[in-house]
C-alpha positions, 0 to 999 in steps of 0.5 A, a space after each residue: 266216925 265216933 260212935 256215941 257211948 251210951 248213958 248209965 241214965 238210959 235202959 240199955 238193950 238187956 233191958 228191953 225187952 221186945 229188941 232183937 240184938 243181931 249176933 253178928 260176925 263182925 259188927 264193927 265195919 270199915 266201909 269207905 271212909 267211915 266205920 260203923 259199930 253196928 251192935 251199937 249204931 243203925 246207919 240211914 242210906 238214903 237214895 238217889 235215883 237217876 232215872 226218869 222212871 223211878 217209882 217214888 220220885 218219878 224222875 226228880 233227880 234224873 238231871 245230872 246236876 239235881 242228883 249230884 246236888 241230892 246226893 250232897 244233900 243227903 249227906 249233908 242231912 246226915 245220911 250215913 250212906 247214899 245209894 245211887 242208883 241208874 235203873 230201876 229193878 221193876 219191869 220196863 225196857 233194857 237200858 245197856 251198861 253204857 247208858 247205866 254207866 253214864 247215868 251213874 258214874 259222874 255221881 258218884 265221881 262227883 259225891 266222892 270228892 266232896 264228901 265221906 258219905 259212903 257211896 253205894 251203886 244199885 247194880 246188877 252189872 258187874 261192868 257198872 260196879 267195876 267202874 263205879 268201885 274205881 272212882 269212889 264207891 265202897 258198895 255194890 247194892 245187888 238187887 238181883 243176889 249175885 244172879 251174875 257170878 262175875 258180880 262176886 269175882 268184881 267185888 272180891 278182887 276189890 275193898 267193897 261191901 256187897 248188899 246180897 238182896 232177895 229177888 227170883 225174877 231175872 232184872 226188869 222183867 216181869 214174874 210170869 205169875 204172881 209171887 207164891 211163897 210155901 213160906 216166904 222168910 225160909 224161902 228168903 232165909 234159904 236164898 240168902 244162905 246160898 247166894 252169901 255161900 257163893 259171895 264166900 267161895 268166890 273171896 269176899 270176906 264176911 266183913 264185906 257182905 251184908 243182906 236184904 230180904 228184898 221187901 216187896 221185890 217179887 213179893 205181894 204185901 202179905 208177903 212183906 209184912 209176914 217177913 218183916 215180922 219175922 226179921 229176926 230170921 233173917 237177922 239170924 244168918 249173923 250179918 248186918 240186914 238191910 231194910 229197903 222200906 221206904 215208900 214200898 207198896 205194901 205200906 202204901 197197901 198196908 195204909 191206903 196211902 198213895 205215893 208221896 203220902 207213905 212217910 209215917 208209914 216209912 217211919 214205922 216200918 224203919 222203925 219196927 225193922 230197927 227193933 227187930 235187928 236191921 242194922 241198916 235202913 234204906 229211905 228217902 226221906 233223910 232227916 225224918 229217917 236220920 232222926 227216927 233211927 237216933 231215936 231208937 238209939 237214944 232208947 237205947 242207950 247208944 245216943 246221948 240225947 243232945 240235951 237233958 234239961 227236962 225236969 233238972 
């Protein structure tokens, strides 16, 4: 992938003030079949969601051909990534590795042979991650950080990036009581730290591990909006952050927006997140995403705009 040079017309970061610009340890990433610049480039991973329970989509893309058929589409729409997923993290019954597998596999099979969107599984299950890693994906999502050390023995022993997210309840099963935080971003920012210095000491390499602070997974929207504002925190641990926002509660709570009425919402918090240091947005909606975060690069100065003919 090319990344855009910027302009001499438009203000460069230096210039802004408000932005948080990420101090990271190794921007430039390989991952896949595509390399992203993320000092200069935030990257749309868009979402597929193979089960009939999915919160947003309420099972949409649960058949195998319409989630081959979305994920290909996404791509198409300029989703830089696209993020499979067979289970989702909120409570609900067990559904066993072979079933996730089967849900997962013939997706990513099937999207890595017509496309080089980077392809990324939303696991907990070292077994599933193996599979998938082997027939094309390039990144585990591990919604739960590392909970199981042999996920950390899977991706090192492999070419994969690993998304370490927030969670502190065990994988579809309900907190025993409502989320209490002395200070949620410490509380995340440590968690982070920790489960990135397990990813370390088990061989993934820096420039294979990126964060989640986890928005809204096991936290209340005070919660989330609190963290969001203090991204830069997060930011500061010096890999690329990844901001799952789409559709959360906490827009929908923040807005009084039911589900499938959050996309302004979305926007904006993909785009504040943008601003202050997430290098990465997690969204459904691709061609609105795609278009807010080369907005925020064109502002930038990152992105040429496609045509300059205003007032020449």
């Amino acid at each position: 992938m090319t990344t855009e040079q910027p302009t001499t017309s438009l203000p460069t970061v230096s210039s802004a003030p408000g932005w948080v610009v990420p101090d990271l340890r190794d921007p430039v990433r390989t991952i896949g079949r595509r390399t992203f610049d993320f000092d200069r480039r935030i990257a749309v991973m868009a979402i597929v969601n193979r089960t009939p329970d999915s919160f947003h989509d309420k099972g949409a893309t649960f058949a195998l051909d319409r989630a081959v058929e979305a994920a290909v589409r996404a791509a198409d729409q300029g989703a830089d990534w696209v993020d499979i997923g067979g289970v989702k993290f909120a409570p609900g019954p067990e559904l066993s590795a072979d079933d996730e597998l089967d849900r997962v596999l013939p997706v990513v099979s099937q999207l890595a042979q017509e496309s080089d969107v980077v392809i990324s599984v939303d696991t907990f299950r070292p077994e599933v991650a193996a599979a998938t890693i082997a027939a094309g994906a390039s990144v585990v999502n591990d919604t739960t950080g590392l909970s199981d050390p042999r996920m950390a023995a899977v991706v090192a022993d492999s070419d994969a990036t690993i998304v370490i997210t927030h969670s502190i309840a065990p994988p579809r099963q309900e907190l025993p009581a409502p989320p209490q935080y002395d200070d949620v971003t410490r509380s995340v920012v440590d968690f982070l730290r920790e489960r990135v210095d397990r990813a370390l000491a088990a061989g993934i390499p820096e420039s294979r591990i990126v964060v989640d602070p986890g928005h809204d997974l096991n936290k209340n929207t005070v919660h989330t909006l609190e963290l969001t504002r203090r991204l830069p925190e997060v930011v500061a641990l010096g890999y690329p952050v990844l901001a799952a926002v789409s559709n959360k509660d906490f827009v929908g709570e923040s807005l009084g927006r039911p589900r499938g009425s959050r996309l302004s919402g979305s926007l904006a918090a993909a785009t504040v997140s943008a601003m202050l240091g997430a290098r990465i947005v997690r969204m459904h909606d691709v061609v609105e995403s795609v278009d807010a975060m080369h907005m925020v690069e064109a502002v930038l100065g990152w992105r040429e705009p496609l045509e300059a003919r205003h007032n020449t």
